[in-house]
C-alpha positions as CSV (number, residue, x, y, z in Angstrom):
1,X,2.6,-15.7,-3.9
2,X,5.5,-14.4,-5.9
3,X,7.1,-11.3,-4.7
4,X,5.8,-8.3,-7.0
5,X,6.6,-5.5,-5.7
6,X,10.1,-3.7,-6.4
7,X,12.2,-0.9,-3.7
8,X,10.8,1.8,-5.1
9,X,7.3,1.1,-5.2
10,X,7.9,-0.2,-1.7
11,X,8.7,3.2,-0.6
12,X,6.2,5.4,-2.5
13,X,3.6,2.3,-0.6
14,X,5.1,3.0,3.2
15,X,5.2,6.8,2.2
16,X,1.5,6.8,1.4
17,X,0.8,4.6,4.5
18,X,2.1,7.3,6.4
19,X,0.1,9.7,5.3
20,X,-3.1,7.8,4.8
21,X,-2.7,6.6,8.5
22,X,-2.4,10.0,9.7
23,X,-5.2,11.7,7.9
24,X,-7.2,8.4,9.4
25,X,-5.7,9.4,13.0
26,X,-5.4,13.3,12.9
27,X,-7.6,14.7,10.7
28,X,-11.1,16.7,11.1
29,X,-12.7,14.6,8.3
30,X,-16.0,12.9,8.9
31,X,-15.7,9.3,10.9
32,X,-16.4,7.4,7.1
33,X,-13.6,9.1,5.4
34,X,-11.3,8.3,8.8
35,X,-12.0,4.5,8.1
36,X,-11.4,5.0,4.5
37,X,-8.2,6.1,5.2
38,X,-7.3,4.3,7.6
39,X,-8.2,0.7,5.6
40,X,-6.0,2.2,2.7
41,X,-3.0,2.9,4.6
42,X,-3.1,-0.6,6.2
43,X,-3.4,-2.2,2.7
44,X,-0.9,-0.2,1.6
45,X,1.7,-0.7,4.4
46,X,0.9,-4.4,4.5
47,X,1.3,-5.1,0.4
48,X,4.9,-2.8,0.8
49,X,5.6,-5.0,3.9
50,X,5.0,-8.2,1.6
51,X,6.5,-7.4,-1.5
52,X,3.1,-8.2,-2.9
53,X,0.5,-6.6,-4.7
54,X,-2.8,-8.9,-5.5
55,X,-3.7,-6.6,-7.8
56,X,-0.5,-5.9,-9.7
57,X,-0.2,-10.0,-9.9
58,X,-4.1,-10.2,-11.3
59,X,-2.8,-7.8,-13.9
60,X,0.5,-9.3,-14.4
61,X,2.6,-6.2,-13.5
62,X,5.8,-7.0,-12.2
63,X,7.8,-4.1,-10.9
64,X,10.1,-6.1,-8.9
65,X,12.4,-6.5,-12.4
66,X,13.2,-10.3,-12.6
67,X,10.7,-12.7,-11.7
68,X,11.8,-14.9,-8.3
């Protein structure tokens, strides 16, 4: 489990987390789209938190610039 993940897109991830978490906590949507949100922020905050994207490695995208 190779970190994957570089600062930038570790930012843009917590950023998104942030608002993804809110709109799970805060907004008037319908109690699907609350755990819909919610589930995406926590994926999101947890890959940022990792430096590592399942995904990005499945597709062999390495944004992290040399390979550790």
């Amino acid at each position: 489990m190779a970190p994957n993940l570089g600062g930038t897109e570790k930012i843009v991830r917590y950023v998104l987390a942030i608002i993804f978490l809110y709109l799970a906590f805060f907004s008037g949507a319908a109690s699907v789209w609350k755990v819909v949100f919610g589930l995406v922020g926590v994926i999101l905050a947890v890959t940022a938190y990792k430096s590592f994207c399942p995904i990005w490695s499945a597709l062999h995208i390495n944004t992290r610039g040399k390979s550790s």
